[in-house]
TIBA-438493 format. One record per residue (C-alpha): residue number from 1; x, y, z. Coordinates in Angstrom, 3 decimals. Layout:
<recs>
<rec num="NUM" east="X" north="Y" up="Z"/>
...
</recs>
This chain:
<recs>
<rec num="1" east="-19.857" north="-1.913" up="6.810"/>
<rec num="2" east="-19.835" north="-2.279" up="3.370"/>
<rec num="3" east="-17.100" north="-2.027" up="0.706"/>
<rec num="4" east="-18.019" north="1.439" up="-0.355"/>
<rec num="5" east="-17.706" north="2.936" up="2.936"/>
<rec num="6" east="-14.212" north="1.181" up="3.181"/>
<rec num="7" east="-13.311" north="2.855" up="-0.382"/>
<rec num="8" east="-14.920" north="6.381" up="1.206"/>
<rec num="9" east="-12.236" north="5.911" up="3.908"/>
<rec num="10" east="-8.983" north="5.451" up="2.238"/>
<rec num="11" east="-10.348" north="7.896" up="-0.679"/>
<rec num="12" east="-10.725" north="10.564" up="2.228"/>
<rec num="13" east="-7.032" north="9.563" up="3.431"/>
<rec num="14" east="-5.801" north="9.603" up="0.177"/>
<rec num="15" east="-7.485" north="12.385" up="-2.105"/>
<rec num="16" east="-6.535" north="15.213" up="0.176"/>
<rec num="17" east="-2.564" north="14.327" up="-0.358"/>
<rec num="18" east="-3.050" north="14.452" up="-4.250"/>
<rec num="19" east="-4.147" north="10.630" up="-5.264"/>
<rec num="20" east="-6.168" north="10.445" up="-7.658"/>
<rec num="21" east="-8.884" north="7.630" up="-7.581"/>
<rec num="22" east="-9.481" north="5.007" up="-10.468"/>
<rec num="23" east="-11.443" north="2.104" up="-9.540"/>
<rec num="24" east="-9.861" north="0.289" up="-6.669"/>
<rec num="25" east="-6.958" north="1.946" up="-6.929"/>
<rec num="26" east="-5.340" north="5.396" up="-6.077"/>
<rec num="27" east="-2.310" north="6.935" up="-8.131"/>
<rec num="28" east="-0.223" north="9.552" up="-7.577"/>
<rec num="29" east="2.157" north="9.953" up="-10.763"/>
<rec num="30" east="5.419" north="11.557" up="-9.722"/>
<rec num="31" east="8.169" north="12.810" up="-12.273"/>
<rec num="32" east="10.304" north="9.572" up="-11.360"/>
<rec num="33" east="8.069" north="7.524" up="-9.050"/>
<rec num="34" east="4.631" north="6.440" up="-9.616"/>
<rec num="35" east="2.893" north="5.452" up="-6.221"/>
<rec num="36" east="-0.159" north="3.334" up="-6.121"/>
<rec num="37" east="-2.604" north="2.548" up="-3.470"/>
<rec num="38" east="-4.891" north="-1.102" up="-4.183"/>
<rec num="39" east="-7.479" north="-2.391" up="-2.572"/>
<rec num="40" east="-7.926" north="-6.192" up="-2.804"/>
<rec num="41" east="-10.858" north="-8.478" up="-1.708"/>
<rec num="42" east="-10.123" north="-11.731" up="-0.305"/>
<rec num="43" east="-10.782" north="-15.085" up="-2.065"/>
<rec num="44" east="-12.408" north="-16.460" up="0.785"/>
<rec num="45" east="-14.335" north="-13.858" up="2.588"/>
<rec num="46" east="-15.909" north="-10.451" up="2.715"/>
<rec num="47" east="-12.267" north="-9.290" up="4.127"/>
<rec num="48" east="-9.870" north="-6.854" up="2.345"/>
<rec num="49" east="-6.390" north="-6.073" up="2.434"/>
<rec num="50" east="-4.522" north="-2.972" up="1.169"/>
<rec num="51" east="-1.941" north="-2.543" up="-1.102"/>
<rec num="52" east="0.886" north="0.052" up="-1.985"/>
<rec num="53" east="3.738" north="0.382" up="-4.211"/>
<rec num="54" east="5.676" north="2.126" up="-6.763"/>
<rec num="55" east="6.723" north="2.429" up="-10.328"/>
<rec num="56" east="9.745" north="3.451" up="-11.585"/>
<rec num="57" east="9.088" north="5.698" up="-14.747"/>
<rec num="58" east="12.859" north="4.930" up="-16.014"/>
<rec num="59" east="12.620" north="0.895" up="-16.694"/>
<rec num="60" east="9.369" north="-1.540" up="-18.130"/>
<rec num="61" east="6.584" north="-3.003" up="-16.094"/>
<rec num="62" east="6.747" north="-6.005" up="-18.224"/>
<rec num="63" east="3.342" north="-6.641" up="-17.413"/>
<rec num="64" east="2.922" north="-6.200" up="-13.330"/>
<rec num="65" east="1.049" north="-3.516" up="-11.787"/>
<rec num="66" east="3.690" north="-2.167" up="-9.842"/>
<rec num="67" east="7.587" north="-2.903" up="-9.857"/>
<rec num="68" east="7.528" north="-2.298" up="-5.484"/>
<rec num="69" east="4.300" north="-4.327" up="-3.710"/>
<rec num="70" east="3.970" north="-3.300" up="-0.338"/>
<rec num="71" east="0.712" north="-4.667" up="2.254"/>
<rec num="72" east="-0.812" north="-2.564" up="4.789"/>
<rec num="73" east="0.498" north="-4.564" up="8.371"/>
<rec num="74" east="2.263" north="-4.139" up="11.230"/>
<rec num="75" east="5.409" north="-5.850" up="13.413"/>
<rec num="76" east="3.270" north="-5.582" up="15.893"/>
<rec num="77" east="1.026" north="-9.302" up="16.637"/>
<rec num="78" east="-1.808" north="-7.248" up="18.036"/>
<rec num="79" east="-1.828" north="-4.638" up="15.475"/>
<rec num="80" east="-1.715" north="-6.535" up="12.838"/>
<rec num="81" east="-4.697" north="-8.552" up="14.107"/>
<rec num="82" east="-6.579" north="-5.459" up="14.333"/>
<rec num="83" east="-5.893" north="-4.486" up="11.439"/>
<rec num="84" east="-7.270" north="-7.764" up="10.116"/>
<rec num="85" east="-10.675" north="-7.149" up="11.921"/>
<rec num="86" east="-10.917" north="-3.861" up="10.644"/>
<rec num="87" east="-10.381" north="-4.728" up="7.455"/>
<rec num="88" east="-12.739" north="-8.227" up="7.416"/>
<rec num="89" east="-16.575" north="-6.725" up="6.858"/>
<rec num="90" east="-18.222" north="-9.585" up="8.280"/>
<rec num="91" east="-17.692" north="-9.117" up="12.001"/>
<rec num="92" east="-19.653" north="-7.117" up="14.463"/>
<rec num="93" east="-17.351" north="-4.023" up="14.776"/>
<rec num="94" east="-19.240" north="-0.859" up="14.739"/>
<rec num="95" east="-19.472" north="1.511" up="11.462"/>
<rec num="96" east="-17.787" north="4.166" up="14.316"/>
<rec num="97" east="-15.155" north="2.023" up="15.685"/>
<rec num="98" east="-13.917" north="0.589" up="12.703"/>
<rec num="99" east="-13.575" north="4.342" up="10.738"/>
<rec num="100" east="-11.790" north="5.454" up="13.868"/>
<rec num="101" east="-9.535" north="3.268" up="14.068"/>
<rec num="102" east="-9.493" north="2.416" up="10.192"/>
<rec num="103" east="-7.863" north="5.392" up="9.708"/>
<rec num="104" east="-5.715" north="6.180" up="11.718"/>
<rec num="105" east="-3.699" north="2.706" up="11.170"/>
<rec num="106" east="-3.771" north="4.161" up="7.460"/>
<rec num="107" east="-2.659" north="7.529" up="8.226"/>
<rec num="108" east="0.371" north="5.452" up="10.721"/>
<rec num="109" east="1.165" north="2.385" up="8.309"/>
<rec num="110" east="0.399" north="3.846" up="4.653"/>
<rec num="111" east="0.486" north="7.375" up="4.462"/>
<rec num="112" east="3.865" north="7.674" up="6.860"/>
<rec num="113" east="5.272" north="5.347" up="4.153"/>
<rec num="114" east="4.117" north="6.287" up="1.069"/>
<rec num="115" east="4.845" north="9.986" up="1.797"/>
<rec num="116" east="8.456" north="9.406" up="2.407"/>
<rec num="117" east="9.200" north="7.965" up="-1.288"/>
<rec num="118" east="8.930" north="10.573" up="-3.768"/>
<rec num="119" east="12.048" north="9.941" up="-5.794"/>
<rec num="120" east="14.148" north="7.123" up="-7.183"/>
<rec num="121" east="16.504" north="7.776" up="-4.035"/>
<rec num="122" east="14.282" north="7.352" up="-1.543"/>
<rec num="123" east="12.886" north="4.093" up="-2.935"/>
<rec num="124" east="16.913" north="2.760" up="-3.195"/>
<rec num="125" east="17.199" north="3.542" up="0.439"/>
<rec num="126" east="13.684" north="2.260" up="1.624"/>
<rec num="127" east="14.730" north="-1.122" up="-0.432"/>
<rec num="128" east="17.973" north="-0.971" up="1.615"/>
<rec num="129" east="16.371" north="-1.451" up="5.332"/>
<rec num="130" east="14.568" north="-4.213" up="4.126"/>
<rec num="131" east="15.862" north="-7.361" up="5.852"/>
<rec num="132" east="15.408" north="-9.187" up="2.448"/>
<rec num="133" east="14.943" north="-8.139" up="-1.389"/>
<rec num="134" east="13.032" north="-11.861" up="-2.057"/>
<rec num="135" east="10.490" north="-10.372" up="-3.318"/>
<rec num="136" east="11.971" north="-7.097" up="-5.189"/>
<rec num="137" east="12.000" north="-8.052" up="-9.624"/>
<rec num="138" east="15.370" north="-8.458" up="-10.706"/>
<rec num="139" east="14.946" north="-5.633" up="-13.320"/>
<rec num="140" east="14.989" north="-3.312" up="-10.300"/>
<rec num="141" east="17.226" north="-5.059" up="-8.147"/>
<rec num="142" east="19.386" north="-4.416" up="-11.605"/>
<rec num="143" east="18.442" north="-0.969" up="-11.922"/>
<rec num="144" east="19.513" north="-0.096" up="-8.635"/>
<rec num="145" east="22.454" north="-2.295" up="-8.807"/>
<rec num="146" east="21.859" north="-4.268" up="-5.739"/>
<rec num="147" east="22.924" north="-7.585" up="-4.896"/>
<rec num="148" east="21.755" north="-10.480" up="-7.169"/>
<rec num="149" east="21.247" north="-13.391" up="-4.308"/>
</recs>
């Protein structure tokens, strides 16, 4: 498979729920919430991984492409090995096999997500089950007055 087939599957995922494409990236701007859908080659190999988040339309970007990073995985060991085969383009998986099953881990792990953020509210409470906010920018750990650690 090549990259462009990968693009035509998340853009068939994606387009039909209102993303627009741009690139490698898919947008859907929101009244509060910006969401954002990236796809990102690997340093070392013909592998890719994809990438979500969100932008919060009330405070800066100070220059980072989204304020919320989020990664396509799973909890799951075996899942999220799959998921790393699918997504690395130099193994022997069928064109078929890896569509298949391509996107239905995107419909489960992305658009199940993404879908259920569509205001400031729902990102606060989504932040909130984390089991860490390590990696959440202290402008919006301010902005949603959560706790500075």
């Amino acid at each position: 498979m090549e990259k462009n087939e990968l693009v035509k599957i998340i853009s068939e995922i994606l387009i039909p729920i209102g993303f627009k494409k741009k690139g490698n990236y898919w947008i859907i701007n929101g009244d509060a919430v910006t969401k954002m859908v990236n796809l990102q080659k690997s340093q070392f190999s013909n592998s890719f991984y994809i990438n979500y988040g969100y932008i919060l339309k009330s405070i800066p970007l100070d220059n980072e492409m989204m304020h919320i990073y989020n990664r396509v995985t799973s909890a799951d060991v075996e899942e999220r090995n799959r998921l790393k085969e699918l997504l690395n383009l130099e193994n022997n998986i069928s064109n078929a096999e890896r569509s298949i099953e391509l996107k239905q881990l995107i419909l489960d792990k992305l658009v199940t997500n993404i879908q259920s953020v569509n205001t400031e509210e729902d990102l606060l409470n989504d932040l909130k089950r984390r089991p860490h906010l390590n990696d959440i920018p202290l402008i919006v750990k301010k902005h949603f007055d959560l706790e500075l650690e």
